[in-house]
mmCIF file of the N, C-alpha and C atoms, coordinates in Angstrom:
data_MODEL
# 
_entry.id   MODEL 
# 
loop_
_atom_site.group_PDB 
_atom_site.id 
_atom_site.type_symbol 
_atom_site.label_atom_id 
_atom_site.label_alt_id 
_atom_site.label_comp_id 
_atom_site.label_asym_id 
_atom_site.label_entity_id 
_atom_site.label_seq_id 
_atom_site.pdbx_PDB_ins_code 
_atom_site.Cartn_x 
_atom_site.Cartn_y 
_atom_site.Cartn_z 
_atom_site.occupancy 
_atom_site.B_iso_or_equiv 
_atom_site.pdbx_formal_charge 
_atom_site.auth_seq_id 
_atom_site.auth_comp_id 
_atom_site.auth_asym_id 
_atom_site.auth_atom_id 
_atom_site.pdbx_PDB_model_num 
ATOM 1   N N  . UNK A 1 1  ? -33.783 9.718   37.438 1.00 0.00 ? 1  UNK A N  1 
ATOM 2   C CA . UNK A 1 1  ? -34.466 10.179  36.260 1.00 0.00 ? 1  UNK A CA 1 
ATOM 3   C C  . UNK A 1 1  ? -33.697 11.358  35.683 1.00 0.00 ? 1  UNK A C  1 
ATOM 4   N N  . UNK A 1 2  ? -33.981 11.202  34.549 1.00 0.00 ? 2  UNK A N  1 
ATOM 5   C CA . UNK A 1 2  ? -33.065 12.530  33.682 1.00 0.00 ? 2  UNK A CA 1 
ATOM 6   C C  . UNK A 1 2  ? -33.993 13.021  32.710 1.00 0.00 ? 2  UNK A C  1 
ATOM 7   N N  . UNK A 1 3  ? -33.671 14.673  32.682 1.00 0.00 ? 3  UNK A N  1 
ATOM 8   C CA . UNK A 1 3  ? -34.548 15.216  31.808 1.00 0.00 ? 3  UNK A CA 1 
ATOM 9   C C  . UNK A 1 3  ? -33.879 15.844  30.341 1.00 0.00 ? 3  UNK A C  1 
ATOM 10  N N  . UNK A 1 4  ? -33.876 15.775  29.284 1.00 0.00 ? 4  UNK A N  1 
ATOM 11  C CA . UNK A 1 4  ? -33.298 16.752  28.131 1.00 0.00 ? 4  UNK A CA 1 
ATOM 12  C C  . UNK A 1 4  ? -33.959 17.050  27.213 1.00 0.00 ? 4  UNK A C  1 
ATOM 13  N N  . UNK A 1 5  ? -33.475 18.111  26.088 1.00 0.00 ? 5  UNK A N  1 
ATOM 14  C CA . UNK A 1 5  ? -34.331 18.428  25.580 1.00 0.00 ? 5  UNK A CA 1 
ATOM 15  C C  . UNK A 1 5  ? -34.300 17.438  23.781 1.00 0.00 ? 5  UNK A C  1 
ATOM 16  N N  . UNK A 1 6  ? -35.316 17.002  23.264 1.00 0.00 ? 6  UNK A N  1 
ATOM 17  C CA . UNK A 1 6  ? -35.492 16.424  22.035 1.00 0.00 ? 6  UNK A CA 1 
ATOM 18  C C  . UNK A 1 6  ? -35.785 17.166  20.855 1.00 0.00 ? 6  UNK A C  1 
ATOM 19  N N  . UNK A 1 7  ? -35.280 16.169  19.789 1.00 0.00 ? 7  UNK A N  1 
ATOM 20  C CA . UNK A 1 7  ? -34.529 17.319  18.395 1.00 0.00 ? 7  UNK A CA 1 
ATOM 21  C C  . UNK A 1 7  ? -35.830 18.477  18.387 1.00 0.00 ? 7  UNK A C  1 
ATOM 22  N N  . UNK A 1 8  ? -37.287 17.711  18.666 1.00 0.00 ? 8  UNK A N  1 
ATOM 23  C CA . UNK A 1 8  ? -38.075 19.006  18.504 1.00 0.00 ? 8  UNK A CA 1 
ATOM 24  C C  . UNK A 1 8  ? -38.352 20.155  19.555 1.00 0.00 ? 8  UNK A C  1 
ATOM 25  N N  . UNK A 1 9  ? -37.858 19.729  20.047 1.00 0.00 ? 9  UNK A N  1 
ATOM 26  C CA . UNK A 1 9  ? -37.904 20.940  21.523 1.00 0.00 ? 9  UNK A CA 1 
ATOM 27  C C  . UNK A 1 9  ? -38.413 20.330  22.684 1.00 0.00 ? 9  UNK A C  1 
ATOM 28  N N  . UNK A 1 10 ? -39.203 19.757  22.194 1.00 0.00 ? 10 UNK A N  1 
ATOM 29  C CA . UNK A 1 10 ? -39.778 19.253  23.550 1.00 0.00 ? 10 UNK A CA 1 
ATOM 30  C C  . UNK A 1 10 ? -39.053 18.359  24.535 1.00 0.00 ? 10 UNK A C  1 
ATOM 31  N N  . UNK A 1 11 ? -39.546 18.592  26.055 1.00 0.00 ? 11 UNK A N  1 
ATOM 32  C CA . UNK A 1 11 ? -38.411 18.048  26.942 1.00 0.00 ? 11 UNK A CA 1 
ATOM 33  C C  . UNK A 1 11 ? -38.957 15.972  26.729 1.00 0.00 ? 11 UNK A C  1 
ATOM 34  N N  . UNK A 1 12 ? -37.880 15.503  27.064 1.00 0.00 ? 12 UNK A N  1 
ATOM 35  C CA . UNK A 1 12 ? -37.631 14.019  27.066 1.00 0.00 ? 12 UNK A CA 1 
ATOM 36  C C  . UNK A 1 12 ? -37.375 13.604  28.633 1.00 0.00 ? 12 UNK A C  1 
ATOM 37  N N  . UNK A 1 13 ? -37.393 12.653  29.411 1.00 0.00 ? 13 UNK A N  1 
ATOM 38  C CA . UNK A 1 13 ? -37.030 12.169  30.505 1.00 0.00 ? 13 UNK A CA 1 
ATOM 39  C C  . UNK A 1 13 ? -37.399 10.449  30.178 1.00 0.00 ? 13 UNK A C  1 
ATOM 40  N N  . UNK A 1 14 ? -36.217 10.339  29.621 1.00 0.00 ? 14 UNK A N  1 
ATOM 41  C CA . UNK A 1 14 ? -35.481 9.048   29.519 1.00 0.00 ? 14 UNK A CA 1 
ATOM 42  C C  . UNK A 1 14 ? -34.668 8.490   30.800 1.00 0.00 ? 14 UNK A C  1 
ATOM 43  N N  . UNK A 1 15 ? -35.322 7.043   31.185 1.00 0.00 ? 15 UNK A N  1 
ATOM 44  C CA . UNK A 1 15 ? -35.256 6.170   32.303 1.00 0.00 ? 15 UNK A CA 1 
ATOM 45  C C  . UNK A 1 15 ? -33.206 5.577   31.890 1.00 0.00 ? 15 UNK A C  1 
ATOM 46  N N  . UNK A 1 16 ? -31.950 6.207   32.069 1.00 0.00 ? 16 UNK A N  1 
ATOM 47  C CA . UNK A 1 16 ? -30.789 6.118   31.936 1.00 0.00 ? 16 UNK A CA 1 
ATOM 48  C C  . UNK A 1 16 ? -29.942 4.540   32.718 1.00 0.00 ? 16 UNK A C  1 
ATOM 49  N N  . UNK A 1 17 ? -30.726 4.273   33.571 1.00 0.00 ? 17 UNK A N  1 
ATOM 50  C CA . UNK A 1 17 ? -30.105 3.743   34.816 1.00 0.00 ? 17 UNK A CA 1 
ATOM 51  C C  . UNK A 1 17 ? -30.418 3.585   36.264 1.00 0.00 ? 17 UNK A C  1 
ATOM 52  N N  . UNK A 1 18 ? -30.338 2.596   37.213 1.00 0.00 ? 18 UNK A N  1 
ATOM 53  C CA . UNK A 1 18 ? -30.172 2.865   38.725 1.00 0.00 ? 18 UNK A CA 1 
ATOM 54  C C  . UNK A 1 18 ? -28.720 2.809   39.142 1.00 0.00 ? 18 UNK A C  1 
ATOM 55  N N  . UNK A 1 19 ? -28.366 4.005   39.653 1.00 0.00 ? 19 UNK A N  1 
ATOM 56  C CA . UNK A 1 19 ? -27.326 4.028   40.386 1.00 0.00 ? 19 UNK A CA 1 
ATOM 57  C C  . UNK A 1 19 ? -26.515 3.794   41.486 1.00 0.00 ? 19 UNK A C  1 
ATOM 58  N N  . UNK A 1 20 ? -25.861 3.030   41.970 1.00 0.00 ? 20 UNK A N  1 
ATOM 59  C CA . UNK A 1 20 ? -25.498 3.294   43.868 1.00 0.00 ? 20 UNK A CA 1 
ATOM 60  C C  . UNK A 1 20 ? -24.999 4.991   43.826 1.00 0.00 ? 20 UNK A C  1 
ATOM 61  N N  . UNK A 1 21 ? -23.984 4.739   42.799 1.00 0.00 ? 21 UNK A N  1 
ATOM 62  C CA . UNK A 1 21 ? -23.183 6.347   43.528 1.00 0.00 ? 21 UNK A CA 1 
ATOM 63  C C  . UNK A 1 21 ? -23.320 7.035   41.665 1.00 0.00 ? 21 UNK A C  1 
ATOM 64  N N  . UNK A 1 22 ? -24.086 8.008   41.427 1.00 0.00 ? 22 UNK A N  1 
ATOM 65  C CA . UNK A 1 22 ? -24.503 8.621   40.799 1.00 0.00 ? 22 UNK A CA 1 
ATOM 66  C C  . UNK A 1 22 ? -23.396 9.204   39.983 1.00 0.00 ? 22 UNK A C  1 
ATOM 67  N N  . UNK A 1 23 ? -22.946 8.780   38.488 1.00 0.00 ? 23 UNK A N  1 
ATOM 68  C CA . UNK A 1 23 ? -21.809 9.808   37.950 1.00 0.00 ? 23 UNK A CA 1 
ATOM 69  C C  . UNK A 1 23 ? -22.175 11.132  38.085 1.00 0.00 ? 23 UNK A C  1 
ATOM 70  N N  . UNK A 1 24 ? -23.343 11.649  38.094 1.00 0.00 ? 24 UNK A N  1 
ATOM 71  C CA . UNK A 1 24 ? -23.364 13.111  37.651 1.00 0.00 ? 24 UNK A CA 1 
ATOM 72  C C  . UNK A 1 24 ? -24.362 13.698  39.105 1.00 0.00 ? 24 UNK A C  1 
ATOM 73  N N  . UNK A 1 25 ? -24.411 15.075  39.451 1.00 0.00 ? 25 UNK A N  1 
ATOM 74  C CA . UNK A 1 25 ? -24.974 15.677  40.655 1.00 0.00 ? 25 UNK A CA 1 
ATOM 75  C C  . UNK A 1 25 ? -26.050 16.270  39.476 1.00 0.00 ? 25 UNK A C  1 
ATOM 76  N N  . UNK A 1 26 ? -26.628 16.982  40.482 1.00 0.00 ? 26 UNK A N  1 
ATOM 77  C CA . UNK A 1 26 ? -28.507 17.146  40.051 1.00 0.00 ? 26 UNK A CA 1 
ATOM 78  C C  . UNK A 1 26 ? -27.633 18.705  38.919 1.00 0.00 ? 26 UNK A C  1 
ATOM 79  N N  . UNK A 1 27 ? -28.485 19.393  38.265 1.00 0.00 ? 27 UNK A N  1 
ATOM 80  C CA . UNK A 1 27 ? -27.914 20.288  37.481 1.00 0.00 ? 27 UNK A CA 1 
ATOM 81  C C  . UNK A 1 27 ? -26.841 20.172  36.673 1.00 0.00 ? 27 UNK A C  1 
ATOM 82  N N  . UNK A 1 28 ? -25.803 18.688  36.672 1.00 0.00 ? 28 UNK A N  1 
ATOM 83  C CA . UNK A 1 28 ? -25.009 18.521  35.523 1.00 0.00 ? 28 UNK A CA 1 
ATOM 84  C C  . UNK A 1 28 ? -25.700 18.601  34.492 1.00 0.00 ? 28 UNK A C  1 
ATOM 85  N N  . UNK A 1 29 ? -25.166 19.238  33.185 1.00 0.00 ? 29 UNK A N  1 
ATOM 86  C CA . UNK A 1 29 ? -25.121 18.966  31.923 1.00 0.00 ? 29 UNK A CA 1 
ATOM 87  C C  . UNK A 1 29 ? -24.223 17.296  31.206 1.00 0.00 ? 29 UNK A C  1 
ATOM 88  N N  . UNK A 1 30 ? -25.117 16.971  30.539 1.00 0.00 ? 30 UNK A N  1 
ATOM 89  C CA . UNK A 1 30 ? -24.261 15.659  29.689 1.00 0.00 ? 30 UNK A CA 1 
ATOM 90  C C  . UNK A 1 30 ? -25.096 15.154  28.326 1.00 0.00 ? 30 UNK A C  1 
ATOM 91  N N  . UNK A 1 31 ? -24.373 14.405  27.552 1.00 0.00 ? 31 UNK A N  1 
ATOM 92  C CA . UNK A 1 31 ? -24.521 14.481  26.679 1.00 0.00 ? 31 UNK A CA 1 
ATOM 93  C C  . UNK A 1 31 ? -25.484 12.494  26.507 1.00 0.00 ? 31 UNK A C  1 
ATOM 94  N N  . UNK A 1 32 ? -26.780 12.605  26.224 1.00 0.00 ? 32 UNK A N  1 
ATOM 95  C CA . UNK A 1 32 ? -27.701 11.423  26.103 1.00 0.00 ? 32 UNK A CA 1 
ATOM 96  C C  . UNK A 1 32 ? -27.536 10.960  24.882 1.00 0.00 ? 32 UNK A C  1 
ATOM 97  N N  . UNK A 1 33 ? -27.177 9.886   23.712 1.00 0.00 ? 33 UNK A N  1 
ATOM 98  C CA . UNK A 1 33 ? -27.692 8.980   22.904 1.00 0.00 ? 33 UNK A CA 1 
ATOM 99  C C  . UNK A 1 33 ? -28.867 8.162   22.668 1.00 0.00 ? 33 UNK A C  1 
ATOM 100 N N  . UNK A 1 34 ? -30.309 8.512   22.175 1.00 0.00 ? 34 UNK A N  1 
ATOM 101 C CA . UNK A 1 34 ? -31.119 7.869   22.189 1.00 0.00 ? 34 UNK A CA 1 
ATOM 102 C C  . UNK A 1 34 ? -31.906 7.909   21.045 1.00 0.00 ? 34 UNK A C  1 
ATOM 103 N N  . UNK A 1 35 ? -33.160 6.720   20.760 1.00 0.00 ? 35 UNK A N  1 
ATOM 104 C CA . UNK A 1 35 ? -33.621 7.055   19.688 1.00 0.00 ? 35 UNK A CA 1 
ATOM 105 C C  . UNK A 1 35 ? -34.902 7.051   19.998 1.00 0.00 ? 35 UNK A C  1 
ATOM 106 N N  . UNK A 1 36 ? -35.642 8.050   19.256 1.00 0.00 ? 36 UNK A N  1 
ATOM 107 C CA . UNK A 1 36 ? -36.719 9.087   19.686 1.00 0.00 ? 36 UNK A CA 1 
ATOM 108 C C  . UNK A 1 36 ? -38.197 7.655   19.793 1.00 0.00 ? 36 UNK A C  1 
ATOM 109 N N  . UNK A 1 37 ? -37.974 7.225   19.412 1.00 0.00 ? 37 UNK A N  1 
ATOM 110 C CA . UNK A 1 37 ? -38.892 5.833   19.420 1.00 0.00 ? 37 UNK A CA 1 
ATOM 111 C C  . UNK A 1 37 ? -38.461 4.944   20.588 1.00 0.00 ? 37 UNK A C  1 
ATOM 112 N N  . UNK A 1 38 ? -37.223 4.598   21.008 1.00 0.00 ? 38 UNK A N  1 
ATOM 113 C CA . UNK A 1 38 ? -36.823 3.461   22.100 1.00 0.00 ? 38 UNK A CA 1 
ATOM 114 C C  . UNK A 1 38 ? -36.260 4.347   23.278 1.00 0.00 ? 38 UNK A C  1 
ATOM 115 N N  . UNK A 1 39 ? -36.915 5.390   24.280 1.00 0.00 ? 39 UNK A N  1 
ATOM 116 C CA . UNK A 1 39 ? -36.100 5.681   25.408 1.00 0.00 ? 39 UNK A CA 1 
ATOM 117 C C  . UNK A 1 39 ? -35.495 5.049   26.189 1.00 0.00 ? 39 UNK A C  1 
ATOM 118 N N  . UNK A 1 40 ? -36.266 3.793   26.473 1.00 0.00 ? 40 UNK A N  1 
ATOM 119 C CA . UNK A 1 40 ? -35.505 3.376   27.053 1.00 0.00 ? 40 UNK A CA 1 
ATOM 120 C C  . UNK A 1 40 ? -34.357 2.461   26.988 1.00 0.00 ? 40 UNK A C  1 
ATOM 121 N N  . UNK A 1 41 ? -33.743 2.562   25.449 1.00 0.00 ? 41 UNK A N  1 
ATOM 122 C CA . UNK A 1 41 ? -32.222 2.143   25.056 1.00 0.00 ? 41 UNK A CA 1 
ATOM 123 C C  . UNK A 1 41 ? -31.362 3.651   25.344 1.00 0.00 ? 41 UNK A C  1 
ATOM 124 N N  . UNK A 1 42 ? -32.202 4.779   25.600 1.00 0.00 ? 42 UNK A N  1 
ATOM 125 C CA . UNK A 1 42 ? -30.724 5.705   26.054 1.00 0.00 ? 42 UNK A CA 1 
ATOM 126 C C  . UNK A 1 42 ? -29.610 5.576   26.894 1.00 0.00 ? 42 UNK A C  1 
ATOM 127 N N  . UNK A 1 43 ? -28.670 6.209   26.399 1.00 0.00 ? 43 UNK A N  1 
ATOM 128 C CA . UNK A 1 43 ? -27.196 5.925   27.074 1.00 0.00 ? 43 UNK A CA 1 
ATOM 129 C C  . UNK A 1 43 ? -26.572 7.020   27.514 1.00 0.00 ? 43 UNK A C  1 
ATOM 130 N N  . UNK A 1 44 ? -25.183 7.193   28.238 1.00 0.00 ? 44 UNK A N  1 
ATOM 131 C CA . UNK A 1 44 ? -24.863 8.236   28.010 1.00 0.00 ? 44 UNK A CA 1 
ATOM 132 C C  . UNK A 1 44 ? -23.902 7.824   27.025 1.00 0.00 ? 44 UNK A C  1 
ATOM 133 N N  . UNK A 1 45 ? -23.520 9.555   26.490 1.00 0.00 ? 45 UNK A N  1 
ATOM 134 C CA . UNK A 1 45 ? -22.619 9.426   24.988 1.00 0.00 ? 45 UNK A CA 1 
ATOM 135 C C  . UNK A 1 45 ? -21.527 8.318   25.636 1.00 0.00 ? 45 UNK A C  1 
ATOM 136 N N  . UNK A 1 46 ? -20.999 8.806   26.390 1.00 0.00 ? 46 UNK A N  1 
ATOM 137 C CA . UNK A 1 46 ? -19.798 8.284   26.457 1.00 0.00 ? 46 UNK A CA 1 
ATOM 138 C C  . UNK A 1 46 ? -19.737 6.265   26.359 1.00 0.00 ? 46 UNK A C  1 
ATOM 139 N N  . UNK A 1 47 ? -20.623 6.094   27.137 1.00 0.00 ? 47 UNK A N  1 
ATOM 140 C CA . UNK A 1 47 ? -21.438 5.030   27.037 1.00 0.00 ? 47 UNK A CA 1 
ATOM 141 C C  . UNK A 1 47 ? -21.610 4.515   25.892 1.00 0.00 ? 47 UNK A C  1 
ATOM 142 N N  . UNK A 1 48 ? -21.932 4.699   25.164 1.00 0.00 ? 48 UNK A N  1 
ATOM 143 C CA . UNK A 1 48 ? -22.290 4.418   23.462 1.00 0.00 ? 48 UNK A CA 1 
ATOM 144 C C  . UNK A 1 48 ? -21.100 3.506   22.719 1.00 0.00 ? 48 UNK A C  1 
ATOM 145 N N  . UNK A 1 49 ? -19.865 4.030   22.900 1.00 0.00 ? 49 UNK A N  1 
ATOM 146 C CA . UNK A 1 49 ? -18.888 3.191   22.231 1.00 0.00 ? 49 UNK A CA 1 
ATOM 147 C C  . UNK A 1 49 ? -18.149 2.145   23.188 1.00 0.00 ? 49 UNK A C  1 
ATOM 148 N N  . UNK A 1 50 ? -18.807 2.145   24.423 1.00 0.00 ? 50 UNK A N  1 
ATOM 149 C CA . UNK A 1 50 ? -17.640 1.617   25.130 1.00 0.00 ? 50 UNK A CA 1 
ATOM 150 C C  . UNK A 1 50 ? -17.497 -0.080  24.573 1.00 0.00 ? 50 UNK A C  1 
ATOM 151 N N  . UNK A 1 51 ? -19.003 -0.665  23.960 1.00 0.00 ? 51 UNK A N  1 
ATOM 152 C CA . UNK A 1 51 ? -18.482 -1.867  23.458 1.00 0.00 ? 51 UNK A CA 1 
ATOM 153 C C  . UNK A 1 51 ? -18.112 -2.048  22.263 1.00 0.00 ? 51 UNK A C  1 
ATOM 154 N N  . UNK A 1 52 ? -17.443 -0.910  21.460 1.00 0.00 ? 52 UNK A N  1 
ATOM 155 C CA . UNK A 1 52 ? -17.351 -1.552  20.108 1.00 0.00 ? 52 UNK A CA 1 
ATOM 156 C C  . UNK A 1 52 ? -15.691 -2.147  20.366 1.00 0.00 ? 52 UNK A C  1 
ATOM 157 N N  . UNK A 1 53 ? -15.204 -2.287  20.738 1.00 0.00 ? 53 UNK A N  1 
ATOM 158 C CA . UNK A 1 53 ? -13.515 -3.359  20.812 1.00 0.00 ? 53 UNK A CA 1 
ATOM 159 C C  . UNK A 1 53 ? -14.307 -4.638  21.586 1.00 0.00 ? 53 UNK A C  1 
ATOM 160 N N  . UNK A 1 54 ? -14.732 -5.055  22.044 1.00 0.00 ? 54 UNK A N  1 
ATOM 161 C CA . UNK A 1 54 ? -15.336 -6.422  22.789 1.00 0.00 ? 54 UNK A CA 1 
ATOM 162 C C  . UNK A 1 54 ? -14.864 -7.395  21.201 1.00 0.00 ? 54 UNK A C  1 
ATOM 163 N N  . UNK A 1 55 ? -15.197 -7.473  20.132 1.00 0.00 ? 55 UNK A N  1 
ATOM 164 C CA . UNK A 1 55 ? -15.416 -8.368  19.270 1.00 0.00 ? 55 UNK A CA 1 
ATOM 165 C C  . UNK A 1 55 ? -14.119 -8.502  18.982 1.00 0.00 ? 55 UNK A C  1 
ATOM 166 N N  . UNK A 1 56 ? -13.075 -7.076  18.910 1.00 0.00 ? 56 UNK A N  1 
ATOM 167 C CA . UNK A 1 56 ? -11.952 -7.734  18.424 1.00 0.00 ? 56 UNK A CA 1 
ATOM 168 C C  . UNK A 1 56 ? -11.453 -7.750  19.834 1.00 0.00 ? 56 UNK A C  1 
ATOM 169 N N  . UNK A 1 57 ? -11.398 -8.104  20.757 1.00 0.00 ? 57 UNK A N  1 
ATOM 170 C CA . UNK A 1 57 ? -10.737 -8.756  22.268 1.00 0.00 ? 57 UNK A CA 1 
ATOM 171 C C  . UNK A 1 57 ? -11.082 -10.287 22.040 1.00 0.00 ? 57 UNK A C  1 
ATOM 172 N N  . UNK A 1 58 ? -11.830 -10.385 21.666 1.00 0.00 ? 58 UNK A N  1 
ATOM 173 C CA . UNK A 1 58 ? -13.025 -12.088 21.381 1.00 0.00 ? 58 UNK A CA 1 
ATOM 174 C C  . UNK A 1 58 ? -12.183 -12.282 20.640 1.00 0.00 ? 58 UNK A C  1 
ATOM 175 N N  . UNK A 1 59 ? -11.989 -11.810 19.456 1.00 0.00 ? 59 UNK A N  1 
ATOM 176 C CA . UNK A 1 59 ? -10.811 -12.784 18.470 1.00 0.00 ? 59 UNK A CA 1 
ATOM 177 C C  . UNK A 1 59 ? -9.905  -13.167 18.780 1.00 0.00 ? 59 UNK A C  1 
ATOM 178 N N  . UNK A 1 60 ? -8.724  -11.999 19.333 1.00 0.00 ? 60 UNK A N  1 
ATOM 179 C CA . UNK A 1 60 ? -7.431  -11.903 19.400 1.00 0.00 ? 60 UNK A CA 1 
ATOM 180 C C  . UNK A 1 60 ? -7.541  -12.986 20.351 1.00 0.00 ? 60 UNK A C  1 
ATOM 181 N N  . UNK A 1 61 ? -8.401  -13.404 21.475 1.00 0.00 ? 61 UNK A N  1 
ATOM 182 C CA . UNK A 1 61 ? -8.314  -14.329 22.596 1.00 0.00 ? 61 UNK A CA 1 
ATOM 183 C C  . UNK A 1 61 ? -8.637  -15.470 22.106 1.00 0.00 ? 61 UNK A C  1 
ATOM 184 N N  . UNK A 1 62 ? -9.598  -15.730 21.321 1.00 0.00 ? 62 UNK A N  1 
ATOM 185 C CA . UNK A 1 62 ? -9.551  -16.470 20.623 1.00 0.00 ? 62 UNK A CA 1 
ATOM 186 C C  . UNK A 1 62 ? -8.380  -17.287 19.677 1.00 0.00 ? 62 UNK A C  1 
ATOM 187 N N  . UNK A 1 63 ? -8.013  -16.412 18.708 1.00 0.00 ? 63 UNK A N  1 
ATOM 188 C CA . UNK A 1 63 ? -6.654  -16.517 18.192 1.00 0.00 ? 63 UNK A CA 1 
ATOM 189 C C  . UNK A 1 63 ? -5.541  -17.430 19.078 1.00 0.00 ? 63 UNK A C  1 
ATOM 190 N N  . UNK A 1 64 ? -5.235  -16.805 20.442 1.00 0.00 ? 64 UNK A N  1 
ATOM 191 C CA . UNK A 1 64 ? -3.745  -17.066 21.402 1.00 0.00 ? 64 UNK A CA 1 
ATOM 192 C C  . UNK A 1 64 ? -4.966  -18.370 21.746 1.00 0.00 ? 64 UNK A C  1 
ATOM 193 N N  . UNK A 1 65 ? -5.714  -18.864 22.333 1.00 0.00 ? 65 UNK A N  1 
ATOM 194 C CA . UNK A 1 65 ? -6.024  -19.843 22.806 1.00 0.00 ? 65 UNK A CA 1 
ATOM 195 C C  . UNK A 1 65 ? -5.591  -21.064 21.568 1.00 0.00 ? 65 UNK A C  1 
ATOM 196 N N  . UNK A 1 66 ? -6.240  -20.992 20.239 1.00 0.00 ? 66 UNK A N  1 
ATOM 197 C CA . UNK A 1 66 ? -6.180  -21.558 19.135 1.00 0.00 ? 66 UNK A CA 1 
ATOM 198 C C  . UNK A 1 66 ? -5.130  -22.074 18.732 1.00 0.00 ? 66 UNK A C  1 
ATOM 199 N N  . UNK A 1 67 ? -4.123  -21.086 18.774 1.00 0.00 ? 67 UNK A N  1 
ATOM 200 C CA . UNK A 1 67 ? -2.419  -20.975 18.303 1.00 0.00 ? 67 UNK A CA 1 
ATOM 201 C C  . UNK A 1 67 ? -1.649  -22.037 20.367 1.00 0.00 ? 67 UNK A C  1 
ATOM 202 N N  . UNK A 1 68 ? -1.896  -21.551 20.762 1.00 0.00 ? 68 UNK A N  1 
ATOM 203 C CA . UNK A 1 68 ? -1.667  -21.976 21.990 1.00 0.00 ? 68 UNK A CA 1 
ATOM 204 C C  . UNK A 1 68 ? -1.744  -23.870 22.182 1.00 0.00 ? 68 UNK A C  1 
ATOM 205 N N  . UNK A 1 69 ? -3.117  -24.103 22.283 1.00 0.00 ? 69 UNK A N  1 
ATOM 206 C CA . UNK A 1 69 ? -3.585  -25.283 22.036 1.00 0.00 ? 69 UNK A CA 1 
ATOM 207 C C  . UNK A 1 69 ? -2.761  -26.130 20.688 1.00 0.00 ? 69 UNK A C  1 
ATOM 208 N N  . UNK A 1 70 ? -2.556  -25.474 19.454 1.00 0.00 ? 70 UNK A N  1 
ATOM 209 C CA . UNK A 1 70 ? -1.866  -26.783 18.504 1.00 0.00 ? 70 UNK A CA 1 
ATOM 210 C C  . UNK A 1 70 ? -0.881  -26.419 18.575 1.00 0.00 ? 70 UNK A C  1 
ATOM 211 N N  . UNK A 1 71 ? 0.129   -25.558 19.522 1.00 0.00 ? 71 UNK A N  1 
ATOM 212 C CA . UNK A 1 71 ? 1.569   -25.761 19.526 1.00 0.00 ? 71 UNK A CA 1 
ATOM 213 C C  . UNK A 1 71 ? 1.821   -26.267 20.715 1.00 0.00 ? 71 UNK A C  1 
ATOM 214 N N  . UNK A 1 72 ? 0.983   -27.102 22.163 1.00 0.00 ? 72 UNK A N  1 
ATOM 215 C CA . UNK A 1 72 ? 1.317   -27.766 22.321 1.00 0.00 ? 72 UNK A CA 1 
ATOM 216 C C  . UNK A 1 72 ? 0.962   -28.950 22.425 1.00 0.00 ? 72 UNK A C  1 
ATOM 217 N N  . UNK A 1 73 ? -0.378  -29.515 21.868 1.00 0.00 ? 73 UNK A N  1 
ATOM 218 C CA . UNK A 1 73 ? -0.203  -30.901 21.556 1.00 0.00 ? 73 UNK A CA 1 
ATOM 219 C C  . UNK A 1 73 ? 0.059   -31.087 20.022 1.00 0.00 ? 73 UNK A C  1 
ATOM 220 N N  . UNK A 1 74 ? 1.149   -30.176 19.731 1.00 0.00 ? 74 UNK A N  1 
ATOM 221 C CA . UNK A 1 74 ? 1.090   -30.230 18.210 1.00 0.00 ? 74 UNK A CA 1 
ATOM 222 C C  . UNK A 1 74 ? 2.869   -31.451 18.278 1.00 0.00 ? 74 UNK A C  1 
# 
């Protein structure tokens, strides 16, 4: 469980995760992404972007399979 504080002050404890081996020890500071209506979509920041390249990996693989396939039963 994690506790922080929300834009109005008041503290938040947003459900983050189960962990085996915990990124952070008890008293770290870090930085949460969430929206004040859905806690339990919070993330950590860092967390937040890690899927935006997935779609262009999907293409480009896409692409070499595509190109691949009609040059050789082409």
């Amino acid at each position: 469980m994690m506790e922080c504080v929300g834009p109005d002050g008041t503290p938040v404890r947003p459900t983050v995760g189960y962990f085996t081996s915990p990124p952070l020890r008890i008293g770290d500071a870090v930085d949460i992404v969430y929206d004040p209506s859905n806690l339990k979509g919070a993330r950590f920041a860092n967390d937040a972007d890690s899927g935006k390249w997935a779609p262009v990996l999907i293409a480009v693989v896409s692409v070499l399979v595509v190109v691949t396939g009609v040059l050789t039963f082409a």
